[in-house]
ZANU-811133 format. One line per 2 residues: number of its first residue (from 1); for each residue x, y, z of N, C-alpha, C. Coordinates in nm, 2 decimals, padded with zeros to 4 digits. Example, Ala and Ser with C-alpha at 12.3 -4.5 7.8 and 13.67 -1.06 7.14 Angstrom:
1 = 01.32/-00.57/00.78/01.23/-00.45/00.78/01.32/-00.33/00.78; 01.28/-00.22/00.71/01.37/-00.11/00.71/01.29/00.00/00.79
END
This chain:
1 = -01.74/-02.71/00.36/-01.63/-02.62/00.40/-01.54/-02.59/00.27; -01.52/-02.48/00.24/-01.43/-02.40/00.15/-01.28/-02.49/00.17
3 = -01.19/-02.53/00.01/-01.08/-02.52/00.03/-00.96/-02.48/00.05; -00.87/-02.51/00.15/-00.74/-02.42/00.12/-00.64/-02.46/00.09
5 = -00.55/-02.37/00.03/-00.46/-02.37/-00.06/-00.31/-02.32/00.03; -00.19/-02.41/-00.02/-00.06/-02.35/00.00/-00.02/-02.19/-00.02
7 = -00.11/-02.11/00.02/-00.07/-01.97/00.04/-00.08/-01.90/00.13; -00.01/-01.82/00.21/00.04/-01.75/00.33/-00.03/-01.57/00.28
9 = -00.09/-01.56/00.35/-00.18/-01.42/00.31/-00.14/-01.33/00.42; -00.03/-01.25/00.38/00.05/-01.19/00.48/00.01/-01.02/00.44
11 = 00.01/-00.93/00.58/00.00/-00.81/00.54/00.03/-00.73/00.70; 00.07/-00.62/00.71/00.12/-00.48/00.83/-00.04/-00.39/00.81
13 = -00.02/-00.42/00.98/-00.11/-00.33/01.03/-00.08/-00.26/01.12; -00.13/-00.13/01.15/-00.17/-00.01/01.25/-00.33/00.04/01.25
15 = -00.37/00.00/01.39/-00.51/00.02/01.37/-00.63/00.03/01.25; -00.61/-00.11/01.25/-00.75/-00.17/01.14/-00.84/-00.24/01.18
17 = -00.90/-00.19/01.30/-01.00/-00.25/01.32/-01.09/-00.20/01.26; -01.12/-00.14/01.14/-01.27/-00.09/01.08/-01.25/-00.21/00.97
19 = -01.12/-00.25/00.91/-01.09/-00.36/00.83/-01.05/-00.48/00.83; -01.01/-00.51/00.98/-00.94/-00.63/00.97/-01.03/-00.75/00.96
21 = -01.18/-00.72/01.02/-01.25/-00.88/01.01/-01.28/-00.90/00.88; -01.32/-00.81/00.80/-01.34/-00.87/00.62/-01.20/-00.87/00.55
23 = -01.07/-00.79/00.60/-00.93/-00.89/00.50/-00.99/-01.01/00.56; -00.95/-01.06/00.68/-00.93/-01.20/00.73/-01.02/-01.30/00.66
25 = -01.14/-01.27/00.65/-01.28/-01.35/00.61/-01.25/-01.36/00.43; -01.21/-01.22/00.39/-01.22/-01.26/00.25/-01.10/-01.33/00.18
27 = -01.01/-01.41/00.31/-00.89/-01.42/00.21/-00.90/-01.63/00.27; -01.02/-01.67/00.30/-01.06/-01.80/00.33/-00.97/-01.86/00.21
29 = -00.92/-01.87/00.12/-00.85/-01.98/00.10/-00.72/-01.96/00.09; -00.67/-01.89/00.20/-00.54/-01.91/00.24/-00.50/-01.98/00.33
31 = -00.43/-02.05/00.40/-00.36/-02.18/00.41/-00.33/-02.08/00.60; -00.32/-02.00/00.54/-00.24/-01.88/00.70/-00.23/-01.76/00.68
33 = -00.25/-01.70/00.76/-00.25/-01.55/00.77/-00.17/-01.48/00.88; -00.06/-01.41/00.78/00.11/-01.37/00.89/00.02/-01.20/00.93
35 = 00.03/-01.18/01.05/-00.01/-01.05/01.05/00.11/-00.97/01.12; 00.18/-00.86/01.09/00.26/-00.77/01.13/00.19/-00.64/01.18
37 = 00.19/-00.63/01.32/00.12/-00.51/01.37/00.23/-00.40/01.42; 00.22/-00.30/01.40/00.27/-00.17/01.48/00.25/-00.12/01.60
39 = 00.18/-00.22/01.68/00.17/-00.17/01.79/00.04/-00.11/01.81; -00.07/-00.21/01.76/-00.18/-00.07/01.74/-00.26/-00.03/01.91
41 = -00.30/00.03/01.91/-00.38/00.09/02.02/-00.54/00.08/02.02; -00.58/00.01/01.90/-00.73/-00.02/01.89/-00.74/-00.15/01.92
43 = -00.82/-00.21/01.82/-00.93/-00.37/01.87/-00.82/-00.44/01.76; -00.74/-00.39/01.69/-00.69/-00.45/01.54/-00.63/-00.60/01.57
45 = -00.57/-00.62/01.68/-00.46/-00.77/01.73/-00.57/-00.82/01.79; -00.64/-00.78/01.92/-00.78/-00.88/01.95/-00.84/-00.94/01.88
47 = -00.86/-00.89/01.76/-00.99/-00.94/01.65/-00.92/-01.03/01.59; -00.77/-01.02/01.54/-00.75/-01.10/01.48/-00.68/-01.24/01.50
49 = -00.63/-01.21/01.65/-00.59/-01.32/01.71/-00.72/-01.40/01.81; -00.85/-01.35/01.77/-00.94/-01.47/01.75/-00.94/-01.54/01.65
51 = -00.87/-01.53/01.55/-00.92/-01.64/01.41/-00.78/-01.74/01.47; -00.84/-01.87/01.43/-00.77/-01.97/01.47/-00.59/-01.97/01.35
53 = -00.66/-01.98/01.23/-00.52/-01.99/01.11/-00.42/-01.85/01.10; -00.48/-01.76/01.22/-00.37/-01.63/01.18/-00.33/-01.62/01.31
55 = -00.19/-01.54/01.24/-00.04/-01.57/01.36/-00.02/-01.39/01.32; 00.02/-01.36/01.46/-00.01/-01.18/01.47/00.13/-01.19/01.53
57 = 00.23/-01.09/01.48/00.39/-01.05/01.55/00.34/-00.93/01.55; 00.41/-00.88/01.68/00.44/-00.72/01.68/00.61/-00.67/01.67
59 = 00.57/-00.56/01.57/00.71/-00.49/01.55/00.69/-00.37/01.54; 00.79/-00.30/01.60/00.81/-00.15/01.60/00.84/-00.07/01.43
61 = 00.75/00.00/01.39/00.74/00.05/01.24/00.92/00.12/01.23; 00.97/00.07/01.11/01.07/00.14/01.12/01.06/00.23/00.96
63 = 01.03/00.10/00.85/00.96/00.18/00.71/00.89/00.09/00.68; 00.84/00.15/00.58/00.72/00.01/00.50/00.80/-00.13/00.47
65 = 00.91/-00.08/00.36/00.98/-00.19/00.32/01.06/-00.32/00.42; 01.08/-00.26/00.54/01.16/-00.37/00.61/01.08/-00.45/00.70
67 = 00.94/-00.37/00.72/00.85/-00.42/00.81/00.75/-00.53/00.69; 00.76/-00.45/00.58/00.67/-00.56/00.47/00.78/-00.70/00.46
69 = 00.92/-00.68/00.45/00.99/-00.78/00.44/00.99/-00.87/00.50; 00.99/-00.83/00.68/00.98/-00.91/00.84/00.85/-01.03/00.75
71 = 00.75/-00.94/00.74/00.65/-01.04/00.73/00.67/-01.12/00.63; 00.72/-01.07/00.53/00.74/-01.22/00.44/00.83/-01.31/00.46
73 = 00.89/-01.30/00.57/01.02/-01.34/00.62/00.94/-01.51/00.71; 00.82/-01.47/00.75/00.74/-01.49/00.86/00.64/-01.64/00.78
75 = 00.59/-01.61/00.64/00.55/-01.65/00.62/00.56/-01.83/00.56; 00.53/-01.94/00.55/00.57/-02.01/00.56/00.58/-02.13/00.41
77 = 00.46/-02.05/00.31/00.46/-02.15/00.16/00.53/-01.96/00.14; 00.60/-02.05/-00.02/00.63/-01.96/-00.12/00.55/-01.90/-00.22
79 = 00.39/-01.88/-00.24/00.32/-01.82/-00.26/00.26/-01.71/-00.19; 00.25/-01.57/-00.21/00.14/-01.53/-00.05/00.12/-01.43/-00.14
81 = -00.03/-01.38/-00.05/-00.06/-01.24/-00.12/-00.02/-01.13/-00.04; -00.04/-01.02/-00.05/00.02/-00.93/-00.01/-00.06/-00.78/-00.03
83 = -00.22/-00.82/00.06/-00.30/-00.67/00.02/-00.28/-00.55/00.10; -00.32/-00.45/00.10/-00.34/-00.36/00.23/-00.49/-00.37/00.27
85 = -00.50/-00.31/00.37/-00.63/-00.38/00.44/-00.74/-00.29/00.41; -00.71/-00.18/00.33/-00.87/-00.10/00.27/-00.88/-00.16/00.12
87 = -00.82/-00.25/00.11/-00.80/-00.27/-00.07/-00.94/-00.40/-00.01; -01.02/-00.42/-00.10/-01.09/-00.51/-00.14/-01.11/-00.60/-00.17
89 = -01.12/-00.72/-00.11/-01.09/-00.89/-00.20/-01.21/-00.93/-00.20; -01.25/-00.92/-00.29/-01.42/-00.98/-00.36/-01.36/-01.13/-00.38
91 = -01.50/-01.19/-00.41/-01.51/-01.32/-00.40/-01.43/-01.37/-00.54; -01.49/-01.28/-00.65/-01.46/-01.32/-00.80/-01.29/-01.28/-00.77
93 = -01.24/-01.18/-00.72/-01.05/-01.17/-00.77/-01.02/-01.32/-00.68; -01.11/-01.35/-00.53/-01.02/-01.43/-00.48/-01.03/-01.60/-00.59
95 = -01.13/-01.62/-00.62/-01.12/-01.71/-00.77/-01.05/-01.73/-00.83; -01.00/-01.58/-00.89/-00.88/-01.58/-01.00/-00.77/-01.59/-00.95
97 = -00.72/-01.54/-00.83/-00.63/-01.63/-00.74/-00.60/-01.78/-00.74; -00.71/-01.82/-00.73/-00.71/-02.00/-00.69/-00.69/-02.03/-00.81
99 = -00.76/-01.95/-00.96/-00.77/-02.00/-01.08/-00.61/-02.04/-01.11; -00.55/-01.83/-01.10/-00.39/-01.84/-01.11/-00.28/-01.97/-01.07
101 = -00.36/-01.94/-00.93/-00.27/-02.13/-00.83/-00.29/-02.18/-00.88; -00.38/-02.25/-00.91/-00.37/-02.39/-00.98/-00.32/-02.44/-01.08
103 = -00.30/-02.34/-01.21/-00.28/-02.29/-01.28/-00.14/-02.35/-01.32; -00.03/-02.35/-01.23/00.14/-02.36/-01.20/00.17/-02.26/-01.29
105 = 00.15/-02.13/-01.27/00.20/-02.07/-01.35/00.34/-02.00/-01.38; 00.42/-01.97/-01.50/00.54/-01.94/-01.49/00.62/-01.84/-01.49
107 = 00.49/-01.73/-01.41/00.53/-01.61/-01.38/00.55/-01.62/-01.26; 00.58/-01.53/-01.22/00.62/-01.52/-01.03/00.59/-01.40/-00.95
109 = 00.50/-01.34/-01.03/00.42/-01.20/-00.95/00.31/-01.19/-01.02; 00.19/-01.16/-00.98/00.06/-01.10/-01.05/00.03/-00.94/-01.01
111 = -00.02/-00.88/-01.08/-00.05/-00.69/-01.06/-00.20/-00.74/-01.06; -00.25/-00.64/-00.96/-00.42/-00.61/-00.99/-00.40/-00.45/-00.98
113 = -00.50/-00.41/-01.09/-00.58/-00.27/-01.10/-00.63/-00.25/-00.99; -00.62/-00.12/-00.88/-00.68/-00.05/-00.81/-00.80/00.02/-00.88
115 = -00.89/00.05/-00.81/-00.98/00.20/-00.85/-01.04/00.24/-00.67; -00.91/00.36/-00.69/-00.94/00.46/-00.55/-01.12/00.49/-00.50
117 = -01.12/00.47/-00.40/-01.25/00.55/-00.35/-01.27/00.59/-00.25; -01.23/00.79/-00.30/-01.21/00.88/-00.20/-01.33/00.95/-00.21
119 = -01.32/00.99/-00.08/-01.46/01.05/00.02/-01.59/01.00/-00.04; -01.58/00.89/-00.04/-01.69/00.79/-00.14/-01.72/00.78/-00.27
121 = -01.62/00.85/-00.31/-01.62/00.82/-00.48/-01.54/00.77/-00.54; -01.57/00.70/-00.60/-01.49/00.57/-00.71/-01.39/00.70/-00.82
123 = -01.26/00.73/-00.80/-01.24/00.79/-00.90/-01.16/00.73/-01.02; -01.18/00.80/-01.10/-01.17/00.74/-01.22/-01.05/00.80/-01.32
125 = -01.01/00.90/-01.24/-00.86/00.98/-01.32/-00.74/00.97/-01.20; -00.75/01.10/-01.23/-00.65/01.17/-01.11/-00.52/01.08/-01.12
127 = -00.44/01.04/-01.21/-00.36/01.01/-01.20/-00.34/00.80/-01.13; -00.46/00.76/-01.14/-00.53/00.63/-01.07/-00.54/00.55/-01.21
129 = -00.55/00.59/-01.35/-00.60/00.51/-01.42/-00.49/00.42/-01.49; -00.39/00.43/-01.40/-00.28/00.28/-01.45/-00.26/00.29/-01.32
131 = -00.30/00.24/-01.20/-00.31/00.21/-01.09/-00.21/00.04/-01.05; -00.17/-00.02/-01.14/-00.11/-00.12/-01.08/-00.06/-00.19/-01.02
133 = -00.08/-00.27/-00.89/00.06/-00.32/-00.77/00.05/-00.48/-00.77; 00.15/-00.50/-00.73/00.19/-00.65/-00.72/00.13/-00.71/-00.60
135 = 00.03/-00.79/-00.56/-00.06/-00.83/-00.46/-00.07/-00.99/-00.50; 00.03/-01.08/-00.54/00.01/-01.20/-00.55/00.15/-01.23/-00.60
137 = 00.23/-01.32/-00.55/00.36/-01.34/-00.58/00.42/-01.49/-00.49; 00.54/-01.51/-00.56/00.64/-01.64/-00.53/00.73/-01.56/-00.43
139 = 00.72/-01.52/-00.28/00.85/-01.47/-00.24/00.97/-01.50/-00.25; 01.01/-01.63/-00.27/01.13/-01.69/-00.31/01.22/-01.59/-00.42
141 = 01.15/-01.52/-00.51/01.19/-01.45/-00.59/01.17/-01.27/-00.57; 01.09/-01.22/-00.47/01.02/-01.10/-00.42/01.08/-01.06/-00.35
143 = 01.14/-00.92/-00.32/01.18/-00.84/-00.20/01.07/-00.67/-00.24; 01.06/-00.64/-00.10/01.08/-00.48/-00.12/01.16/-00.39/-00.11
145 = 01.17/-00.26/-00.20/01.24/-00.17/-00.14/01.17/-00.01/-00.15; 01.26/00.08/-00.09/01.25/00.21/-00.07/01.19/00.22/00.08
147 = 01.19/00.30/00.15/01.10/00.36/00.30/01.01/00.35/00.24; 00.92/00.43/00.18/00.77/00.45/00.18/00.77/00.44/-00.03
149 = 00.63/00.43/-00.04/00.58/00.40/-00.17/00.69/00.29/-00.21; 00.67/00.20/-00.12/00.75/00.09/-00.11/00.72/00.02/-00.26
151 = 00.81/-00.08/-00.31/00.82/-00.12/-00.49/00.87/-00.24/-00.46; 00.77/-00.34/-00.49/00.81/-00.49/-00.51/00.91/-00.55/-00.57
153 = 01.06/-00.56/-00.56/01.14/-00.61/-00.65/01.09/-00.72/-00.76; 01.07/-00.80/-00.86/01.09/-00.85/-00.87/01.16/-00.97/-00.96
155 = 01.21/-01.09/-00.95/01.33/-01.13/-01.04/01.25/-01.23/-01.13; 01.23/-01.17/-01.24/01.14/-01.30/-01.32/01.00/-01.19/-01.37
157 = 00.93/-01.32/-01.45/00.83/-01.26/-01.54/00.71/-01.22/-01.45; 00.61/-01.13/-01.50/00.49/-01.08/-01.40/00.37/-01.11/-01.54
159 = 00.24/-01.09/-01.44/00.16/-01.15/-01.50/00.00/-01.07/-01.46; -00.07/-01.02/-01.50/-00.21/-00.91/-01.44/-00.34/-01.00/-01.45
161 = -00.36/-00.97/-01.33/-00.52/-01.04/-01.30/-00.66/-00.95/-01.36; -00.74/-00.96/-01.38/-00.82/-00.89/-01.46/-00.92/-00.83/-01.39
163 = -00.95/-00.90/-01.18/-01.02/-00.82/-01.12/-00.99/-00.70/-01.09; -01.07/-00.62/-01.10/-01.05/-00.48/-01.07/-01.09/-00.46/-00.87
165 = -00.98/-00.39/-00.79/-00.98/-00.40/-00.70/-01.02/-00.28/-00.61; -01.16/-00.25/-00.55/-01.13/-00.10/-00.50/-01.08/-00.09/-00.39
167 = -01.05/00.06/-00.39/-00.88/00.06/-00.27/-00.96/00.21/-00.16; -01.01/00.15/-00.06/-01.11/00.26/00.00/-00.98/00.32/00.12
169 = -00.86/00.42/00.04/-00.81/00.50/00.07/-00.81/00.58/00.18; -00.96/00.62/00.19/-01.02/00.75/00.28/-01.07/00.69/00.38
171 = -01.02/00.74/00.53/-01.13/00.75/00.59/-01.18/00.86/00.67; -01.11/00.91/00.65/-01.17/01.10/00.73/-01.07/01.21/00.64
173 = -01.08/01.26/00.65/-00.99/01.42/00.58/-00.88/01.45/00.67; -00.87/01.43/00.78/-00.74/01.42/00.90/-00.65/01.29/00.88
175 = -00.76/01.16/00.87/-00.65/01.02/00.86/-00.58/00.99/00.71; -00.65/01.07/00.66/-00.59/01.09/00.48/-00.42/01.17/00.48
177 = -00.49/01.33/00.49/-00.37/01.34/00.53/-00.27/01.34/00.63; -00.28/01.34/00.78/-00.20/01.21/00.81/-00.09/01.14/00.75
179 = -00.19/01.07/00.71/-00.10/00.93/00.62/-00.01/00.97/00.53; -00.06/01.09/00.45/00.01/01.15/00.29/00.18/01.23/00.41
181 = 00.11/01.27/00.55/00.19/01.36/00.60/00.32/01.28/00.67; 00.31/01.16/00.70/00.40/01.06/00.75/00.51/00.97/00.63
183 = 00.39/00.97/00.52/00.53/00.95/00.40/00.62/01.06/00.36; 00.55/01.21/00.38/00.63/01.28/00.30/00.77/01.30/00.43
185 = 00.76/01.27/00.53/00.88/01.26/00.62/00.94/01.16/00.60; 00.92/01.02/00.57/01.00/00.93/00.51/01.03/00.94/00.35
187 = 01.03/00.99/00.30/01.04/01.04/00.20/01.18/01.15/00.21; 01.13/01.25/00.26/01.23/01.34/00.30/01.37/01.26/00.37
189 = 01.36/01.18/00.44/01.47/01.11/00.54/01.56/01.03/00.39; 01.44/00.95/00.33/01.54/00.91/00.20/01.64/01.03/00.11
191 = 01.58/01.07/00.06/01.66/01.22/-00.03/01.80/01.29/00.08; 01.76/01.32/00.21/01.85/01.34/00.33/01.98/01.25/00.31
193 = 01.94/01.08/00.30/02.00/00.95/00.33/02.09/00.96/00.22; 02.02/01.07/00.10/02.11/01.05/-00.07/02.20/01.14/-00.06
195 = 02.14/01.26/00.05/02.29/01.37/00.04/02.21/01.50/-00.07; 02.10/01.45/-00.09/02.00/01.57/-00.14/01.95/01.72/-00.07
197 = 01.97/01.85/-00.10/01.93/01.94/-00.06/01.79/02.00/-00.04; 01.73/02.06/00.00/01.62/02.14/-00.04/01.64/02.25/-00.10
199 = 01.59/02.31/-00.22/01.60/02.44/-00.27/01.50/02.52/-00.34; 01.46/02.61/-00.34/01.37/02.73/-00.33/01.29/02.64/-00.45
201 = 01.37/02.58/-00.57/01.29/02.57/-00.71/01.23/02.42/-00.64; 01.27/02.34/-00.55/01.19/02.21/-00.46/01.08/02.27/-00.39
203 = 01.08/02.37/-00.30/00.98/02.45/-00.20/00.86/02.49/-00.32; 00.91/02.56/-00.40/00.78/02.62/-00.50/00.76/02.55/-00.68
205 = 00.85/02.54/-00.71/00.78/02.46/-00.85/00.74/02.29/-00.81; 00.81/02.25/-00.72/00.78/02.09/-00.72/00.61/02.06/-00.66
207 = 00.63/02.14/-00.58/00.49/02.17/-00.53/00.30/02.16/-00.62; 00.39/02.30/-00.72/00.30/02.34/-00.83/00.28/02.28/-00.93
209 = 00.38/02.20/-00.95/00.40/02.11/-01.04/00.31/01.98/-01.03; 00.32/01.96/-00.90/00.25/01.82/-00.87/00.13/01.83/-00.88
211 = 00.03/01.94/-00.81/-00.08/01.96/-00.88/-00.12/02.00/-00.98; -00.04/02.05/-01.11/-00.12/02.07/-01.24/-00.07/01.94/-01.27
213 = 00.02/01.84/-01.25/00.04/01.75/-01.33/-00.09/01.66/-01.29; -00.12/01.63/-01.13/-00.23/01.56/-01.10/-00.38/01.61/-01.14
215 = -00.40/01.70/-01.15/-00.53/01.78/-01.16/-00.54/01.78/-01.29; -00.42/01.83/-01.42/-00.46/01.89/-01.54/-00.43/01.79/-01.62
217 = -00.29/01.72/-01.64/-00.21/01.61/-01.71/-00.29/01.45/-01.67; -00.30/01.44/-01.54/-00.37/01.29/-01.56/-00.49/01.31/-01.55
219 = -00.56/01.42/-01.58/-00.74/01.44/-01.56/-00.76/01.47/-01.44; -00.72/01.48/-01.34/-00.76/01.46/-01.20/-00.93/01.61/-01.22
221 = -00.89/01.68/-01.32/-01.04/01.77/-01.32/-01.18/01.70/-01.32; -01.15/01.58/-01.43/-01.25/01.50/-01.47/-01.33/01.42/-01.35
223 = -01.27/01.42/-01.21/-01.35/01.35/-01.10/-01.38/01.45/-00.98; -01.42/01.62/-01.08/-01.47/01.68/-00.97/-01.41/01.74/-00.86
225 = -01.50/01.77/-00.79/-01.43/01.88/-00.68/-01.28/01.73/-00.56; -01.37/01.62/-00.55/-01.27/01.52/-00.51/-01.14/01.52/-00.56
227 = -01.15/01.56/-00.72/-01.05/01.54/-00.78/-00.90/01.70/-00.74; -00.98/01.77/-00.73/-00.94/01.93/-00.68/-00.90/01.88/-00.55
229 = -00.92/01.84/-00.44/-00.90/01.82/-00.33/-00.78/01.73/-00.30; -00.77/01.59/-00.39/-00.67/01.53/-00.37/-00.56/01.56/-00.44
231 = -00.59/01.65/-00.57/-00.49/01.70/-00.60/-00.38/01.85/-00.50; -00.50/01.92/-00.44/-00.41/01.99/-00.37/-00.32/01.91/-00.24
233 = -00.44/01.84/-00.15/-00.36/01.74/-00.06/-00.19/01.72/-00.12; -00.19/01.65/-00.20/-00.10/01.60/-00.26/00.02/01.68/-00.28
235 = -00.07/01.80/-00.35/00.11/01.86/-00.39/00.09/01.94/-00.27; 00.08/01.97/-00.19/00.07/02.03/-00.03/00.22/01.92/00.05
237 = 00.13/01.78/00.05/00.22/01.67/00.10/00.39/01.68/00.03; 00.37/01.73/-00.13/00.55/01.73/-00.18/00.63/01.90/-00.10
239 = 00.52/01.98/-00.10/00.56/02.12/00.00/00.65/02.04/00.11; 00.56/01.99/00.18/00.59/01.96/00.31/00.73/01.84/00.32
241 = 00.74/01.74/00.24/00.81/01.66/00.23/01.02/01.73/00.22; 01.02/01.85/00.14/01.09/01.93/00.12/01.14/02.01/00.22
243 = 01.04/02.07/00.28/01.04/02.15/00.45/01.10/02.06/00.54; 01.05/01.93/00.55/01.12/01.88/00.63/01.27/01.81/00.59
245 = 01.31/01.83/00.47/01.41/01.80/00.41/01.53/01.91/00.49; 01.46/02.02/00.42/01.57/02.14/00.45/01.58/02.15/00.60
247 = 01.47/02.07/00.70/01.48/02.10/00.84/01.61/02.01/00.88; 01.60/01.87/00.84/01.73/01.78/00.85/01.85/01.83/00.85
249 = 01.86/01.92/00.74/02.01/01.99/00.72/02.02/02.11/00.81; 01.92/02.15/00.87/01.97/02.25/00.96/01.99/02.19/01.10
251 = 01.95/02.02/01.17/01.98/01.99/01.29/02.15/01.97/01.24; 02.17/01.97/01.17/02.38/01.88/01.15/02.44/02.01/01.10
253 = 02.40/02.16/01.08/02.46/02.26/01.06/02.47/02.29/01.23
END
């Protein structure tokens, strides 16, 4: 039998039942597993409250950051990881984990490299090739912030793991954007929250901008018609993010 270690492998879900049995399986040398559900409507809480070492709460999504917080709140050693559930935990990163642990090391966050794979392709530009997030940390020292494209605070030195992680983003062209279409309303609600306007040069250059910068500036050409695709998604999603900006100021006029 595999051993486990003082770490709490906490993560928020909304229907993951295509992912939840391999996070759970590949994160065996964690100590416990905090799961924060949204309320899902699939198999995602069944599945997982079969495993004996994971403890499932339900909470109403209010943003990423305070719902990511709950669960760290939840968790019970001051180590935990902190993946999303299409990200990848191979056998070798979970290693370097244990390596890290054991290690007592005197950093208090680790970054792993993503490499996106949309509509089945590993891309390799597009704005992905400093992909970095913090997915191993001391919460004692860690908070999140912002609503969405939530950002790890953290107080103290950071430290990069050398597995490369693939992050299987995609799963249909509707649940992609979706997803892209639900941040850019939290998004918009932040800028709203700042007292920010929408204006003609937000509606049309921000837009345009976003895809030559993703498409032309980070290569996003160099991964193909995929690369064309997620670039328009994208700056589509900052269109929209803006629309619904200027819609806010017209319910309080």
């Amino acid at each position: 039998m595999k051993k486990t270690l003082p770490i709490s492998a906490v993560c928020i879900t909304l229907n993951e039942e295509r992912w939840i049995k391999r996070y759970i399986e590949s994160l065996w040398f964690a100590e416990e597993l905090i799961i924060v559900d949204s309320f899902s409507t699939d198999n995602t809480v069944k599945i997982a409250s079969g495993y004996e070492k994971v403890t499932v709460f339900q909470r109403k999504f209010d943003n990423f950051s305070a719902q990511k917080n709950f669960a760290l709140s939840k968790a019970k050693n001051q180590w935990v990881t902190f993946f999303d559930l299409d990200e990848e935990i191979s056998e070798e990163l979970a290693k370097e984990i244990i390596k890290t642990f054991e290690a007592a090391p005197t950093e208090i966050a680790f970054l792993v490299r993503r490499n996106i794979i949309f509509m089945e392709k590993p891309l390799k530009y597009s704005g992905f090739q400093t992909d970095w997030v913090a997915r191993f940390f001391n919460k004692d020292f860690c908070s999140y912030k912002n609503l969405v494209h939530e950002t790890l605070e953290v107080n103290g030195k950071t430290g990069k793991l050398k597995t490369l992680v693939p992050h299987h983003s995609y799963k249909s062209f509707d649940d992609y954007t979706n997803k892209l279409y639900k941040y850019s309303s939290l998004q918009a609600q932040m800028l709203f929250d700042k007292g920010k306007k929408a204006t003609l040069l937000h509606l049309f250059f921000r837009p345009a901008y976003r895809f030559w910068h993703q498409y032309i500036i980070r290569l996003g050409i160099l991964d193909g018609k995929e690369g064309f695709i997620l670039a328009y998604i994208n700056a589509y999603s900052v269109f929209r993010r803006y629309v619904k900006l200027y819609l806010l100021h017209k319910k309080i006029e």
